[in-house]
C-alpha positions as CSV (number, residue, x, y, z in Angstrom):
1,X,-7.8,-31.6,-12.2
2,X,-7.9,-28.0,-12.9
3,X,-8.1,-27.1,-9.2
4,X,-5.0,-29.7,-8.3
5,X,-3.1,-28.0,-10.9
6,X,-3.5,-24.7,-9.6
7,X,-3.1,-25.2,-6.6
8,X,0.1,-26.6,-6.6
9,X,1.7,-23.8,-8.9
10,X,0.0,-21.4,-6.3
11,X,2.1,-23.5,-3.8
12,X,5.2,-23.6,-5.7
13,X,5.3,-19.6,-6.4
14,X,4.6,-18.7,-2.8
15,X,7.5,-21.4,-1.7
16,X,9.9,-19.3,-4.4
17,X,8.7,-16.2,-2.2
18,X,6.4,-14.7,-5.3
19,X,2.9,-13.4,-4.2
20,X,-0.2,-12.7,-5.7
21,X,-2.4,-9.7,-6.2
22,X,-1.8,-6.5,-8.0
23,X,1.6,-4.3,-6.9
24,X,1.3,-1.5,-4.8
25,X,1.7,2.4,-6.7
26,X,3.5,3.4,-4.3
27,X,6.8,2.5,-2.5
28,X,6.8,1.7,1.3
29,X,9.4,5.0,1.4
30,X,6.4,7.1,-0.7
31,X,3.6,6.1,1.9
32,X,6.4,7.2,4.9
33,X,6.4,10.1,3.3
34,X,2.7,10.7,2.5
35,X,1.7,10.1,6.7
36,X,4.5,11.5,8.1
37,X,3.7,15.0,6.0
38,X,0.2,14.9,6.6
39,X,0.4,14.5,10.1
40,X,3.1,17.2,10.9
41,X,2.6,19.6,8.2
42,X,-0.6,22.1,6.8
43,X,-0.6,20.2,3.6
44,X,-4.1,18.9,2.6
45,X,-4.9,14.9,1.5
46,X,-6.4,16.8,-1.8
47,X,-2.5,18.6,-2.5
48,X,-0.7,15.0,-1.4
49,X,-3.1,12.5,-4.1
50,X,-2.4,15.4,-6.9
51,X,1.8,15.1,-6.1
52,X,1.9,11.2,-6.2
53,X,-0.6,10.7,-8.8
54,X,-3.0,8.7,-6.1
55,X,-6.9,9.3,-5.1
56,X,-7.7,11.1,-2.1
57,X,-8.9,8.0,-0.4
58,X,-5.6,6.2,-1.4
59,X,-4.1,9.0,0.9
60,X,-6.5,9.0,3.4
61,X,-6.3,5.4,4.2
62,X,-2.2,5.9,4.2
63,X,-2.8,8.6,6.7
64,X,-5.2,6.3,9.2
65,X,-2.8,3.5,8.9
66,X,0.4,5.6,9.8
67,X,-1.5,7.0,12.5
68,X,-2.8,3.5,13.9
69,X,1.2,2.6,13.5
70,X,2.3,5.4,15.7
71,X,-0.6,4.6,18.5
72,X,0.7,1.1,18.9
């Protein structure tokens, strides 16, 4: 019953357009920003994580995924 109930308030929230998982830190204009720099500028993944209060690997997976968006 548990299960039923669940999954019909899971149903109901994605039908109101609400989705779940935990928000992302940064804005879609932020991650722009973040692989657009990186790939035409000298700053490092070390400088950009310090600036938007990030990890490195936060960065670096912005980085491969703007990059893998330019390719195709």
């Amino acid at each position: 019953m548990i299960h039923e109930r669940t999954s019909a308030d899971l149903a109901q929230a994605r039908a109101e357009g609400r989705i779940g998982g935990r928000r992302r830190k940064l804005a879609d204009k932020q991650r722009r920003e973040i692989g657009e720099s990186m790939a035409f500028s000298c700053e490092s993944g070390a400088e950009m994580a310090r600036f938007y209060g990030v990890s490195e690997p936060t960065v670096l997976r912005i980085v491969a995924a703007h990059r893998q968006s330019i390719e195709s």
